[in-house]
C-alpha positions in Angstrom: 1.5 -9.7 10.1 2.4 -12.9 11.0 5.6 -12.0 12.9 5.6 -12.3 16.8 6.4 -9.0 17.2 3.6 -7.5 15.3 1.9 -4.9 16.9 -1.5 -4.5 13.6 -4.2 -6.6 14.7 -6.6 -5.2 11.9 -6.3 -5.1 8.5 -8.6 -3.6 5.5 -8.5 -4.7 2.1 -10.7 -3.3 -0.8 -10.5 -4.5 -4.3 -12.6 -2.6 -7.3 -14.1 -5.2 -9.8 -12.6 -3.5 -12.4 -9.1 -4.6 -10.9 -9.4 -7.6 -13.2 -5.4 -8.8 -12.9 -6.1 -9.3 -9.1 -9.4 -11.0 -9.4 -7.7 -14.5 -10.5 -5.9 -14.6 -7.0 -8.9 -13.3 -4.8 -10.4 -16.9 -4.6 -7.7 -18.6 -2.8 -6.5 -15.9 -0.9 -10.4 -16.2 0.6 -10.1 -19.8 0.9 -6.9 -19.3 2.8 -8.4 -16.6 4.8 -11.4 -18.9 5.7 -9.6 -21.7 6.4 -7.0 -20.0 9.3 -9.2 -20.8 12.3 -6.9 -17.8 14.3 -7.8 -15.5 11.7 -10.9 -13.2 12.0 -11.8 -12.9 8.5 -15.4 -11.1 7.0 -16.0 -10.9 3.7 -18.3 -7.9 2.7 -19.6 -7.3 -0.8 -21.0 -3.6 -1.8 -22.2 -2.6 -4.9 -23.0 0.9 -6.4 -22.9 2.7 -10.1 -20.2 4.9 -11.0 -22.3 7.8 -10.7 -23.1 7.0 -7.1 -19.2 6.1 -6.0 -18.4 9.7 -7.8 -20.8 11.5 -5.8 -20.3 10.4 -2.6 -16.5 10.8 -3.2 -17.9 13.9 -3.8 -19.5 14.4 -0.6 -16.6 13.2 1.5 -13.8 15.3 -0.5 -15.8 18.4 0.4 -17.4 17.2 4.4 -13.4 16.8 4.9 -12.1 20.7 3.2 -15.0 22.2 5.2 -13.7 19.7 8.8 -10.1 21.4 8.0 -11.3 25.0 7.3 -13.1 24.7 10.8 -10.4 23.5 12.0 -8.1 25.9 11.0 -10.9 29.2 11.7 -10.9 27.7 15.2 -7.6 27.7 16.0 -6.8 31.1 14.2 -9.7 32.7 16.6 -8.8 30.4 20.0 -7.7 33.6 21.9 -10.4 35.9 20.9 
C-alpha cells in the first residue's frame, strides 16, 4: 500500500479473538498504525456469542441465495 503507484486507499482488517498466534503482534501493529499521522486508522471492537455470529451468518448466507435466485428469476423472465 505504500507504493506511489497504489491505486487502494481502504483497507479492512478483522481478527477473531480466538486467533491467538496473531494476537502477540496486534499491539504494535496498532501503535504503528496510530502513530502514522498520514494514515486514517479506527479501531473498532465488537463483541457477540458464538450462537449470535452463527445465526446472523445464518441470516446473510440465506438474504444472499434468495438476492441471486431473484436475480436469476429476473433475468430468465426479462422479455416476458
Amino acid at each position: 500500500m505504500n507504493t506511489p503507484d497504489n491505486k487502494i486507499d481502504k483497507v479492512a482488517l478483522v481478527v477473531d479473538m480466538r486467533s491467538r498466534a496473531f494476537f502477540e503482534d496486534i499491539q504494535s501493529i496498532v501503535t504503528e498504525l496510530t502513530d502514522n499521522t498520514s494514515v486514517n486508522f479506527k479501531l473498532l471492537f465488537l463483541d457477540a456469542n458464538d450462537t449470535e455470529l452463527v445465526s446472523r451468518y445464518v441470516i446473510i448466507k440465506i438474504k444472499g441465495y434468495c438476492k441471486m435466485a431473484f436475480q436469476k428469476w429476473l433475468q430468465k423472465n426479462a422479455n416476458r
